[in-house]
N, CA, C and O atoms as CSV, one atom per row, in Angstrom:
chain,resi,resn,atom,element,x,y,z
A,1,UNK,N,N,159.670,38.576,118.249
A,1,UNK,CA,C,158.666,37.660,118.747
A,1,UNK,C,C,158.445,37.911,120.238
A,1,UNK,O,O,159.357,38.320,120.956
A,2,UNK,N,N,157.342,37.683,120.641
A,2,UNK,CA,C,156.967,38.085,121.916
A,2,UNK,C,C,158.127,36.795,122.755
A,2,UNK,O,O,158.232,35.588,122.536
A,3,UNK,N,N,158.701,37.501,123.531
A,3,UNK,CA,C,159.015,36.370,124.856
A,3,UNK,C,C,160.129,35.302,124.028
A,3,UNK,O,O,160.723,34.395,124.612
A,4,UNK,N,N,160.259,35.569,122.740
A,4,UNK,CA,C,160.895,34.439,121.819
A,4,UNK,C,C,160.423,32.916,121.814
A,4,UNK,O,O,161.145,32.031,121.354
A,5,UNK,N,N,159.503,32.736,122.210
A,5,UNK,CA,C,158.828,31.367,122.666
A,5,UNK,C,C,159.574,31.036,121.283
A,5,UNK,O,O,159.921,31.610,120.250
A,6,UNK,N,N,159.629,29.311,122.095
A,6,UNK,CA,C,160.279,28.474,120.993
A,6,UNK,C,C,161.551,28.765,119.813
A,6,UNK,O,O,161.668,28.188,118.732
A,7,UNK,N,N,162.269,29.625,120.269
A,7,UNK,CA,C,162.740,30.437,119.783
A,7,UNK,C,C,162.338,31.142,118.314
A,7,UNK,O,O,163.021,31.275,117.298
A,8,UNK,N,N,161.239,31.458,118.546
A,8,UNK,CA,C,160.889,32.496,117.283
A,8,UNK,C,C,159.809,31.605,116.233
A,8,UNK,O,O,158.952,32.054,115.472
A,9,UNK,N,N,160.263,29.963,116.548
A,9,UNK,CA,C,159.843,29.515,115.150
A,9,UNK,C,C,158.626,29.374,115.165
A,9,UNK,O,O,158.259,28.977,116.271
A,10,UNK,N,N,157.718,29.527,114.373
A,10,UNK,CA,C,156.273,29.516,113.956
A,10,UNK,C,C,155.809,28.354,113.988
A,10,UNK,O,O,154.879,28.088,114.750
A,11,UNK,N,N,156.624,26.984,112.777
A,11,UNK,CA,C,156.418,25.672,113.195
A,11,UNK,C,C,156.175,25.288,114.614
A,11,UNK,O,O,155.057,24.949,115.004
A,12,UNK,N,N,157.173,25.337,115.349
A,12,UNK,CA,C,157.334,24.885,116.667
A,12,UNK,C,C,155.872,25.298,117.257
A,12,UNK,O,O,154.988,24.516,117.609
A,13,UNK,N,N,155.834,26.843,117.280
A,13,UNK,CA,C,154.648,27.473,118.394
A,13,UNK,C,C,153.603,26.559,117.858
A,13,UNK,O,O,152.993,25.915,118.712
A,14,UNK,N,N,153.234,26.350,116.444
A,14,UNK,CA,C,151.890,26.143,115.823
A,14,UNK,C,C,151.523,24.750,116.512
A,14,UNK,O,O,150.450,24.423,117.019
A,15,UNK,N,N,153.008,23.833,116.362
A,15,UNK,CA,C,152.696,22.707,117.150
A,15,UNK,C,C,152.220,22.787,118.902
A,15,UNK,O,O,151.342,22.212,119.545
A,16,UNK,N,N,153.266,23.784,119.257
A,16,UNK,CA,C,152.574,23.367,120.806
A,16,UNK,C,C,150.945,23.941,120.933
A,16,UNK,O,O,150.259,23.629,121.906
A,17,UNK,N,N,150.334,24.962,119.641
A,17,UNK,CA,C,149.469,25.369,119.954
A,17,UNK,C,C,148.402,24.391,120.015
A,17,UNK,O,O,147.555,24.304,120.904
A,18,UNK,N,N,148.528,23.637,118.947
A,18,UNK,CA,C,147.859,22.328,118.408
A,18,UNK,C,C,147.850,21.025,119.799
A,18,UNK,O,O,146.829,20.370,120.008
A,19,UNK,N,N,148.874,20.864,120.465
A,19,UNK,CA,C,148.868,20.392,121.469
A,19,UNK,C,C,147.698,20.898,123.407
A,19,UNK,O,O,147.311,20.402,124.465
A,20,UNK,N,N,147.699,22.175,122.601
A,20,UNK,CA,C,147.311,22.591,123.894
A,20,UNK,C,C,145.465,22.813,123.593
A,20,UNK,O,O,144.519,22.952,124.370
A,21,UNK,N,N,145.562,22.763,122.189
A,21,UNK,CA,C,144.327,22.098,121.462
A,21,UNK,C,C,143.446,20.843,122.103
A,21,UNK,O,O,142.238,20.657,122.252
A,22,UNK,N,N,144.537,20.139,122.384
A,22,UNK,CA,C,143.928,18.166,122.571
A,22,UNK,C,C,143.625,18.512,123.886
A,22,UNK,O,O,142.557,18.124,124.361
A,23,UNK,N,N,144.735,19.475,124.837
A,23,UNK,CA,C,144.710,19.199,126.271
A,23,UNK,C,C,143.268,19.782,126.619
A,23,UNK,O,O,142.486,19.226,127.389
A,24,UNK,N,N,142.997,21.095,125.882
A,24,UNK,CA,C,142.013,21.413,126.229
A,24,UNK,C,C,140.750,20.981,126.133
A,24,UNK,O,O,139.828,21.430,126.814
A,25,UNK,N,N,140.624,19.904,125.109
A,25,UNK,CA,C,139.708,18.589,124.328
A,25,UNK,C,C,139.707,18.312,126.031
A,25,UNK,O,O,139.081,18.885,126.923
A,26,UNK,N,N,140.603,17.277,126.070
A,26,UNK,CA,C,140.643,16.177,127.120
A,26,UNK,C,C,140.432,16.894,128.354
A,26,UNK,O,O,140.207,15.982,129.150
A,27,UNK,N,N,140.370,17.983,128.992
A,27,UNK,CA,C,139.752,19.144,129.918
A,27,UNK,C,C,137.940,19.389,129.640
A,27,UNK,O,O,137.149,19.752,130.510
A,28,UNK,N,N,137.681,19.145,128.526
A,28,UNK,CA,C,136.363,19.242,128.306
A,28,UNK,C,C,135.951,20.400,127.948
A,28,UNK,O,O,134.762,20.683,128.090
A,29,UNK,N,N,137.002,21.454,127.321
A,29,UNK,CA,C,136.539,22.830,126.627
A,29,UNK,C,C,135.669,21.963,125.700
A,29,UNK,O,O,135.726,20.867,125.143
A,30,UNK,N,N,134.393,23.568,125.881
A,30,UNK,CA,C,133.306,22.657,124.128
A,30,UNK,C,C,134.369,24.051,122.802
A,30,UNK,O,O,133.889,25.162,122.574
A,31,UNK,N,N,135.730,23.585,122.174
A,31,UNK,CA,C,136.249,24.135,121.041
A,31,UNK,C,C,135.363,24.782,119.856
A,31,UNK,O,O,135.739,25.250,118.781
A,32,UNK,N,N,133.862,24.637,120.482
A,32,UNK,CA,C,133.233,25.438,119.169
A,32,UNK,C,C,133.214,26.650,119.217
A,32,UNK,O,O,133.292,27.458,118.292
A,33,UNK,N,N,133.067,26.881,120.756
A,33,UNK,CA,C,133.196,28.278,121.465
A,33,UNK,C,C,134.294,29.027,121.447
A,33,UNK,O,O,134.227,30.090,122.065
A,34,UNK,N,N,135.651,28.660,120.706
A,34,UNK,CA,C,136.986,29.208,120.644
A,34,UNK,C,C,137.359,29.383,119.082
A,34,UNK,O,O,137.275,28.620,118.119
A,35,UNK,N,N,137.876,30.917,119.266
A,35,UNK,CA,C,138.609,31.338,118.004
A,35,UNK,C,C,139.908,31.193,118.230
A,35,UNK,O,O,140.450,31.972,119.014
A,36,UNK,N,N,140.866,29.887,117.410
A,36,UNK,CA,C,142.315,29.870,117.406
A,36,UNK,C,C,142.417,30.943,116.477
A,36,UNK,O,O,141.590,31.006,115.567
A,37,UNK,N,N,143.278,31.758,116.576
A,37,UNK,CA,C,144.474,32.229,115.728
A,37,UNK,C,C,145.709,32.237,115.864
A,37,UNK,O,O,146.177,32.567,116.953
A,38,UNK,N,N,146.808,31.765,114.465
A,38,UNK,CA,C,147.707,30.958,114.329
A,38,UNK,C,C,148.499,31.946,114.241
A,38,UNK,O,O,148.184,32.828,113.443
A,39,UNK,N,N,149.740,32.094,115.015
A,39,UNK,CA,C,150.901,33.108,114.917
A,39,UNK,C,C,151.077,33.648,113.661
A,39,UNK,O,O,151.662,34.697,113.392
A,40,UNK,N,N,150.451,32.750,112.778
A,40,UNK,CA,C,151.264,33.291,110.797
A,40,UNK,C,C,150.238,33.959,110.574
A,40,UNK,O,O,150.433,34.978,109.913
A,41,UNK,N,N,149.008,33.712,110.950
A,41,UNK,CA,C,148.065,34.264,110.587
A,41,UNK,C,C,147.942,35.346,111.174
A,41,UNK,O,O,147.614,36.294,110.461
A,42,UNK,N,N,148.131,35.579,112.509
A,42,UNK,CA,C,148.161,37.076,113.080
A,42,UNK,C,C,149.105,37.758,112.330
A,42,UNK,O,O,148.671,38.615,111.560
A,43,UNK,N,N,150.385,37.556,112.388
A,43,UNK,CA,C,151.328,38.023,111.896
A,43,UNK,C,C,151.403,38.742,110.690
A,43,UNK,O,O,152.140,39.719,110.555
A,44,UNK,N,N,150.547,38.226,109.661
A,44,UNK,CA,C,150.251,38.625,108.267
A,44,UNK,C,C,148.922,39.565,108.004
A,44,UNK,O,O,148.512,40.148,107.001
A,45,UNK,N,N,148.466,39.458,109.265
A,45,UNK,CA,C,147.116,40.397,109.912
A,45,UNK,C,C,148.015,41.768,109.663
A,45,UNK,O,O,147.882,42.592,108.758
A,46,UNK,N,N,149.087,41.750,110.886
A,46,UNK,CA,C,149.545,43.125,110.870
A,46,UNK,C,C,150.212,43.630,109.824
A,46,UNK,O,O,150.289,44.786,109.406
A,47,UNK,N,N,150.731,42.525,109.413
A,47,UNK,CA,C,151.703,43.466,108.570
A,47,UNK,C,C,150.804,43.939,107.341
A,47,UNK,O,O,151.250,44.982,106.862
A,48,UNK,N,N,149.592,43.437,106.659
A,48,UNK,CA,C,148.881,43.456,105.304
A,48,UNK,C,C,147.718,44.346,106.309
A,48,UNK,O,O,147.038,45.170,105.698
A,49,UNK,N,N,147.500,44.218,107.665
A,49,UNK,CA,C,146.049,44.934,107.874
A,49,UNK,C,C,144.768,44.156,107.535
A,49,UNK,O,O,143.644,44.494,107.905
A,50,UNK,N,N,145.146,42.747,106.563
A,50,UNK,CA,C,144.081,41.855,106.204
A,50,UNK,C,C,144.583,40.311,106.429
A,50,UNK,O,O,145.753,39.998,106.646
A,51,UNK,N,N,143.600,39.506,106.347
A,51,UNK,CA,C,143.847,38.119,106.618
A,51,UNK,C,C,143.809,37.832,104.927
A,51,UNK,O,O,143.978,36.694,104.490
């Protein structure tokens, strides 16, 4: 895992990602304009080459 954030766990990251979700809400990003992608989902990108 990059950097081991959170130590590794996927749960954990997904949550702080989701958190940094709201902050960016409450900052006034317009979120239509943003592509999240979710550590599991990248992850399964590389290894399959497909989503």
């Amino acid at each position: 895992m990059i950097n081991n954030k959170m130590g590794g766990d996927l749960e954990k990251i997904r949550k702080v990602g989701e958190y940094l979700l709201e902050v960016w809400k409450a900052a006034g990003v317009d979120l239509s304009r943003v592509e999240v992608v979710w550590a599991a989902t990248w992850r399964r990108i590389q290894i399959t080459g497909s989503s």
